[in-house]
N, C-alpha and C positions, 0 to 999 in steps of 0.2 A: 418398762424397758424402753430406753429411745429409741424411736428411728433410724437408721443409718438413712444421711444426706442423699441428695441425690448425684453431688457428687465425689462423695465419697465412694457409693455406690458405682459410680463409674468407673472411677477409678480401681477398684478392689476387682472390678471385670478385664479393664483394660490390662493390667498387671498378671490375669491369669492368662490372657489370652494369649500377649506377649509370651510367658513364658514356656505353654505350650506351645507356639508357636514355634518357637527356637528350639525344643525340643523336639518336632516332627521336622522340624527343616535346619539340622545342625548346618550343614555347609552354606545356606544364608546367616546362619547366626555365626559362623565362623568372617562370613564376608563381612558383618555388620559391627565387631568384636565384641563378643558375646562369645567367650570359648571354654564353658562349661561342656559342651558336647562338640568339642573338635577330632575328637575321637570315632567317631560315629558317621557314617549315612543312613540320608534319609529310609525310608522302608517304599521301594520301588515295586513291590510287589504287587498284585490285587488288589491282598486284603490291606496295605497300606493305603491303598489307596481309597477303601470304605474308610481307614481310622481318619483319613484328611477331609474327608465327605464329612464324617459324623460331628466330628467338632466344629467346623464351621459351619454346618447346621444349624446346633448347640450352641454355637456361640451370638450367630444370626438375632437364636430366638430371643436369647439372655440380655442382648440388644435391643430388641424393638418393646422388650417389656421394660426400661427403663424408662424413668418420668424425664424426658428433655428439657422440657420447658421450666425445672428449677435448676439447668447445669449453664455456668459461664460460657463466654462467648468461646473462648480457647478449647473448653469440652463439646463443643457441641459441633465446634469443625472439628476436634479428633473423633467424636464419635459419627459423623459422616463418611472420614475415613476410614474410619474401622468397615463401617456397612458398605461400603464401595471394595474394597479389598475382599470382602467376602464371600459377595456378590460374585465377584471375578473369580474365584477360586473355584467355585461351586459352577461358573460356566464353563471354564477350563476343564474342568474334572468330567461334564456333560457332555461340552462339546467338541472340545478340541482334541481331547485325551491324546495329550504327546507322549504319554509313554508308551503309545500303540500305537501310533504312528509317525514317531521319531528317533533313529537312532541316535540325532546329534542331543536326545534327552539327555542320554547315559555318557555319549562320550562330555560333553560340555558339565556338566555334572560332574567327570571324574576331574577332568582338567582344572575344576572353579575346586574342590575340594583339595587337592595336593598343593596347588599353587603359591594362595596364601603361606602354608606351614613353614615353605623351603623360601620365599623371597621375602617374608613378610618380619621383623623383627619384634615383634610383641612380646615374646616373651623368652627366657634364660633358650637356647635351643635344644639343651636337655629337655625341656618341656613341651618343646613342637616337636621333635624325635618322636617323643612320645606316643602323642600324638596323630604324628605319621605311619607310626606300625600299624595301630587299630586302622587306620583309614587303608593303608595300603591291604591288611589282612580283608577287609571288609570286599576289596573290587571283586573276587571271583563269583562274592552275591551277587554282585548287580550286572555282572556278564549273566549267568544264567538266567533272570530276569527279563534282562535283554531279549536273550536266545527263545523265553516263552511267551513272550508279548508283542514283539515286533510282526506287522503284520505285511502291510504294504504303502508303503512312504513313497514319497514321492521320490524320482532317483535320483534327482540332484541332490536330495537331505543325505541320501544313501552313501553315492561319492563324496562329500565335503565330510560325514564319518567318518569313512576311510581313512580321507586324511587327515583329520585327527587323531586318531587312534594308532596312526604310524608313530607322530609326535609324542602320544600317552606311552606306545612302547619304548622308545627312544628313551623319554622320561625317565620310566622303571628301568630299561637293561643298563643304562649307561651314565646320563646325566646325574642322577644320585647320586652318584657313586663318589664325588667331593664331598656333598653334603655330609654324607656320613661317616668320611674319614677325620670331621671334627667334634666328634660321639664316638671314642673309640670305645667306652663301655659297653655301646647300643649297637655298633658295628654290627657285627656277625647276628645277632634277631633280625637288624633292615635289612641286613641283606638276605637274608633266608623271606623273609616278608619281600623285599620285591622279586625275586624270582617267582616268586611265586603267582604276583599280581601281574606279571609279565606275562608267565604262560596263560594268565585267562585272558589277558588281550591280545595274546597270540589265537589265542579260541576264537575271539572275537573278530579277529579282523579276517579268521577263515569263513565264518558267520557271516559276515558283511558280504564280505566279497562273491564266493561261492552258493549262496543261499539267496542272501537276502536281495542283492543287488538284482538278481534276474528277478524275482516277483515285486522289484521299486517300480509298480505303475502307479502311483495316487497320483493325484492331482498336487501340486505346488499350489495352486490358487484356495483363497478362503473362501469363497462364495463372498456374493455382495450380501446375503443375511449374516454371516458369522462375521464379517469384515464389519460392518454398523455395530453390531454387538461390542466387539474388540473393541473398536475404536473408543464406545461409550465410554468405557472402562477404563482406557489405557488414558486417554483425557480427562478420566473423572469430572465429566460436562455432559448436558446434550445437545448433540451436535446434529448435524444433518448430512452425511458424506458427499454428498453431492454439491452442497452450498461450502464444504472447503476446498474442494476442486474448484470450485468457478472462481475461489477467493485467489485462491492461488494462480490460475493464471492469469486474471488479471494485476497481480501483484508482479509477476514474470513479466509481463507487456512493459507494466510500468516501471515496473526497474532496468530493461531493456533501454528506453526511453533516458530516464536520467544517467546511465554508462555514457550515452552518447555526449551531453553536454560534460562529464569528467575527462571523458578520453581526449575530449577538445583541450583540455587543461593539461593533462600529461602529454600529451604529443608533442608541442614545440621541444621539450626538453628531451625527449627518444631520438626522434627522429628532427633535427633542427632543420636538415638542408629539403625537406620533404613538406610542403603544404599541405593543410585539411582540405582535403578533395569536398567535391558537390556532395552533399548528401540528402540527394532528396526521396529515394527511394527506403523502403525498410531494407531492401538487401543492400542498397550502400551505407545503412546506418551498422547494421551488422556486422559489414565486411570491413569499417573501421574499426568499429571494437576490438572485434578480432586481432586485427594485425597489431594496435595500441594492447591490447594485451601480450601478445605473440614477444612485443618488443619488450615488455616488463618481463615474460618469462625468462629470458635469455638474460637475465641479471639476478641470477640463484646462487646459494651458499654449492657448497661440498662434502660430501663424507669428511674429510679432515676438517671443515668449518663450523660444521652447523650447528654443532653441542654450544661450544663457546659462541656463537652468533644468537642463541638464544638465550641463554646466559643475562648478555648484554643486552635483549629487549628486553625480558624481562625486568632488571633495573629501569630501563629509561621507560617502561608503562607505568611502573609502581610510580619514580619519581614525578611523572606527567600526572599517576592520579593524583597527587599530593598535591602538585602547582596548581590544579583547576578546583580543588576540595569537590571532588564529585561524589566519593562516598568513604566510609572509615577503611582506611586501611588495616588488615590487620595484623596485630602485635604476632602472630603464629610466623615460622619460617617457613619459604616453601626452595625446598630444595632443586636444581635442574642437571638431571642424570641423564645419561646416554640411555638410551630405550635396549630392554634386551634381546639379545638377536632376534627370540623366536616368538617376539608381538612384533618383530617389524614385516615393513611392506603393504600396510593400509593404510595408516594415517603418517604425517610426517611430527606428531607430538598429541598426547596427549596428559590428561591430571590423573594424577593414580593417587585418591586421599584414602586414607584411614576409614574404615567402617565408624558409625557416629556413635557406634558405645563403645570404642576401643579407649582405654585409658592411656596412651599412650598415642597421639596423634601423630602422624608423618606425612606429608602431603610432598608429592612429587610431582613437577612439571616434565615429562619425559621428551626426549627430542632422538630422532630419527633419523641416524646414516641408512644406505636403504642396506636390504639382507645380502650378506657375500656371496650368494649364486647366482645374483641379478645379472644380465648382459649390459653391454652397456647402453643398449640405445633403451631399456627399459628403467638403466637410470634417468637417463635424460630426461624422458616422458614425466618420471616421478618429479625429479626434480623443476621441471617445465610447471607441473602444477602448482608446485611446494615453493616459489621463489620466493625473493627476500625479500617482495613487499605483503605477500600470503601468510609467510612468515610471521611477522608484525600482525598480522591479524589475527594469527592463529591463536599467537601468545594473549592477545587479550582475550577470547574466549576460552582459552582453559585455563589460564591461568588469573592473569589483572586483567578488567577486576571481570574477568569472568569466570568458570567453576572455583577457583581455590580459593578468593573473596569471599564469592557465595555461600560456598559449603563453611569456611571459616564463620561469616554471621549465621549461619543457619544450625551450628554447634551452639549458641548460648542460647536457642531454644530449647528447653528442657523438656519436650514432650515423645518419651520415648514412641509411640504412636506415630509419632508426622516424622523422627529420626528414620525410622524400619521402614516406612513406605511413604519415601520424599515422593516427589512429583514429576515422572522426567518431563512434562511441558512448561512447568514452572523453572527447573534448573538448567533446560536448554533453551528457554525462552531467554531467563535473564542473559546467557552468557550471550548468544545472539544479541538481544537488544543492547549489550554493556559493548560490543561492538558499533554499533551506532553509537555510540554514544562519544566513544573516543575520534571516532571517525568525524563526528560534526564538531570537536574542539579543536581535530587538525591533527591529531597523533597519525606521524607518519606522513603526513601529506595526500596531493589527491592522491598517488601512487595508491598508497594502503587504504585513502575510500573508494578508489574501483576495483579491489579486491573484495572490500568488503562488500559494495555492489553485486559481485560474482558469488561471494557465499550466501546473498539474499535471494539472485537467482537459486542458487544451488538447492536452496528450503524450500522452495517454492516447488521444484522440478521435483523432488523427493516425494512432498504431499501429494503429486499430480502421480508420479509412480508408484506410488505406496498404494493410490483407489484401482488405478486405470490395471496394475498387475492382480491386486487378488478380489475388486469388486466387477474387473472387467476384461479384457481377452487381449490386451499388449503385450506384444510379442519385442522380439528382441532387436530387430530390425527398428520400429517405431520406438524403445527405450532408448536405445544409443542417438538415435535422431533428437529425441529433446533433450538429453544431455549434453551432447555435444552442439548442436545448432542453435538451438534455443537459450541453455545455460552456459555454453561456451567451456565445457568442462574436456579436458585430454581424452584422447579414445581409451589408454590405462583406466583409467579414474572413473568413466563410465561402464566399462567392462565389470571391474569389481561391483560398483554397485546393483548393475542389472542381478549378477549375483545373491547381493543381502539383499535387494528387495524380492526376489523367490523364497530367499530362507526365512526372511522374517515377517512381521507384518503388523501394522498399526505404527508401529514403532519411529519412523521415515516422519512419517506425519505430525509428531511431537514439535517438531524444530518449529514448523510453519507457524502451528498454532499457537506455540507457548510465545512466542515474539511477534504475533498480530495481536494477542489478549495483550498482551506486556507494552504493546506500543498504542494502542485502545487507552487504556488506563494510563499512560503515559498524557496522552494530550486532554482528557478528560481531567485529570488532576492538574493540570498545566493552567488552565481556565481560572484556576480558585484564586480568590483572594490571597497574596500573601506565599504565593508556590517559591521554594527554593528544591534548588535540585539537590544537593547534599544531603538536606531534611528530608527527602521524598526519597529517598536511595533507601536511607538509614532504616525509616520505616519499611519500605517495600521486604528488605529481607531481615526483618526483624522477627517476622512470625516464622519461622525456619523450610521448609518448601511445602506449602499444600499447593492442592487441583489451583488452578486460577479461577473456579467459580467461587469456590473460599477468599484468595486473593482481595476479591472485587466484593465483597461486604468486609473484609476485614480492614480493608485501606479506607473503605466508605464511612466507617466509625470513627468517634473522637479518638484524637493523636495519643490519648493518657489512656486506653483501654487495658484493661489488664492483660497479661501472657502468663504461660507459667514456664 
């Protein structure tokens, strides 16, 4: 009888695991498009939570007993990842346990499970209707769930629930209610189904409010042990949290440092009748930037502008990559849509692509009037941040050639494994560094490279907030001091983030890392005999996104190496 390969044998594991996977975690496989179980939520319970433990136990072990050393290069980074994903899963489950100490578990949970069905066109919407019953009949489980497991969150997790959960009812009482007057067969089932998912979030948010809220004493901070942990994980590297804080602000100093000599460059043209003052101090170096940027904010789009303004960069990035041949552009279209009301008010654009096994791909550049209940001087602020040479920056990181490029070459890697659990330090490193990149060919002028200057500060103040808030005792007074003084960011702009950096965590830090490895490897391969930058593009996102420790052996091998 033969053998089964080694890897084949890989394969025939990665395949199960995959598919159980999608199967204990439908509304990621509904994110990833995989919509055999779009019907369904996950099992939030206990005992779901022993079947997520046992499998990736199981799966661990069914891992480490395979022979590595007869599987191809390309297996042997997805079987990295696989063990890195699972590894995570099984510390999460130990130690973080958010379903006990998270209600935005459940609400982000519901909202990621309904959202795709109703905005996402994948399939006849007879079939997402569908669908959507099971999902919506399913909420009143995971409200009791909820109700049994929530214990003591921290209370800001508790209030940002809330208000979610207004939105979730919003959702179900009202906002449906188009959707399924073009399913008049299904009609009258969704709507008895959302009544119904209404009242348990109407349960819920008495729950929230009334209950839970007064015993929200946790801690918002990770500890500096569970924070090292995370971060291992979430970078799939080892790292040292301490030595990316120091990296980082010396990275802040020194891009402090280079704004000055750009802002020398844009200032005659702002302010023509006004000389560059002495700058011999760091606070007169500062206090010009400032104001050379202050004079770039005051040149922003408008709610009736900015769709169609982005529109238009988008064109002139594509056609700029093409004139410089920096890397393939791709044959995919990406569409740019008005962002929908209720994602606005955080970013001013960002890519919303297709899950990477969706068969039917749509990638959207979205762009950002701000929300119609703004005042107006908190448009201003937005827009102060957002102007039209930020703009241009924006558009090349999410868009050319940054995430819609990337994820476009990162689709003809065929490795369902590195598709389900891309890399976000590899996929927000590239867009970051594809920023630089335009920036040193002149896209935009110096205008749009001291913006981009400002978003290097911005990575850099993030990884410095991401340690200092949940490996150490930064307060809110000390976060808006280095956003605003330091990175030069709107008191708006800082506000929100002191925000997501208490709700979230590891996550901040991605930016810095993924585009310090990315710009490492950049001047290391620069060196070689024979370096073209197009060639070096090409391959960089050829293998589709792993960790950058993969990365950095896989660019290190011959150019003919095999992929699958």
């Amino acid at each position: 009888m033969p053998t089964t390969s080694p890897a084949r044998a890989f394969d025939d594991l990665a395949a199960r695991f995959l598919a159980e996977y999608l199967r204990l975690e439908p509304v990621r496989a509904t994110e990833a498009g995989a919509h055999a179980h779009d019907a369904t939520w996950p099992d939030v319970t206990v005992a779901g939570d022993r079947a997520r433990r046992a499998f990736a136990e199981s799966t661990l072990a069914a891992l480490a007993a395979l022979p590595k050393d007869g599987l191809d290069e390309p297996r042997r980074v997805d079987a990295k990842i696989l063990d890195n994903q699972l590894r995570y899963r099984l510390f999460a489950a130990e130690e973080l346990r958010e379903l006990d100490t998270s209600p935005l578990a459940y609400t982000g949970l519901i909202g990621d499970g309904l959202d795709p069905l109703v905005t996402r066109d994948f399939a006849p919407i007879e079939a997402r209707m569908a669908s959507l019953l099971g999902r919506l009949q399913g909420i009143p489980a995971i409200v009791e769930a909820a109700r049994k497991r929530l214990a003591h969150p921290a209370r800001l997790v508790t209030e940002t629930a809330i208000e979610q959960n207004r939105g979730l009812i919003a959702l179900c009482e009202a906002d449906l209610g188009a959707t399924f007057a073009k399913v008049p067969a299904q009609r009258t089932e969704l709507e008895a189904a959302a009544r119904r998912a209404t009242s348990a979030l109407r349960e819920l948010q008495a729950f929230l409010e009334k209950d839970l809220l007064a015993r929200s004493d946790g801690d918002f901070r990770l500890g500096a042990t569970r924070f090292a942990k995370k971060l291992g994980f979430e970078l799939d590297d080892d790292v040292d949290p301490a030595e990316i804080v120091r990296g980082a602000r010396a990275l802040l100093a020194r891009t402090q440092e280079e704004m000055v000599a750009t802002a020398r460059e844009v200032a005659p043209a702002l302010t023509p009748a006004r000389p560059v003052p002495r700058l011999d101090t760091a606070a007169e170096k500062k206090a010009f930037v400032k104001a050379v940027l202050d004079a770039c904010a005051a040149d922003h789009p408008t709610d009736a502008t900015i769709v169609s303004e982005g529109r238009r960069l988008l064109a002139e990035a594509t056609a700029f990559v093409r004139a410089h041949d920096l890397v393939r552009v791709p044959d995919e279209p990406c569409g740019v849509i008005e962002m929908p009301e209720y994602r606005r008010g955080v970013a001013v654009a960002y890519c919303d692509a297709s899950g990477p096994l969706e068969q039917k791909q749509e990638t959207f550049y979205a762009i950002s009037p701000t929300p119609a209940g703004w005042s107006a001087p908190r448009v201003a602020s937005f827009y102060r941040e957002y102007n039209r040479a930020m703009l241009a920056d924006l558009t090349v990181h999410e868009a050319m050639p940054g995430h819609f490029l990337q994820i476009m070459h990162a689709n003809r890697f065929r490795s369902h494994v590195r598709a389900v659990f891309s890399s976000g330090p590899f996929v927000e490193g590239w867009a970051v560094y594809a920023e630089g990149v335009m920036a040193a060919h002149g896209f935009g002028g110096p205008r749009v490279r001291l913006q981009r200057q400002k978003m290097v500060l911005r990575l850099a103040a993030n990884a410095i907030l991401d340690h200092e808030t949940h490996a150490g005792a930064m307060d809110e007074g000390a976060a808006i001091a280095l956003m605003t003084q330091e990175a030069f960011q709107e008191e708006g702009e800082a506000i929100g983030k002191w925000k997501r950096a208490r709700l979230t965590s590891a996550q901040l830090t991605t930016y810095y890392f993924g585009f310090t490895e990315m710009t490492k490897l950049r001047a290391e391969h620069e060196k070689r005999p024979g370096f073209r930058e197009r060639t070096y593009h090409d391959r960089l996102l050829s293998f589709g996104s792993p960790a950058m420790r993969h990365v950095r052996e896989l660019m290190a091998g011959p150019a003919d190496a095999p992929t699958r």
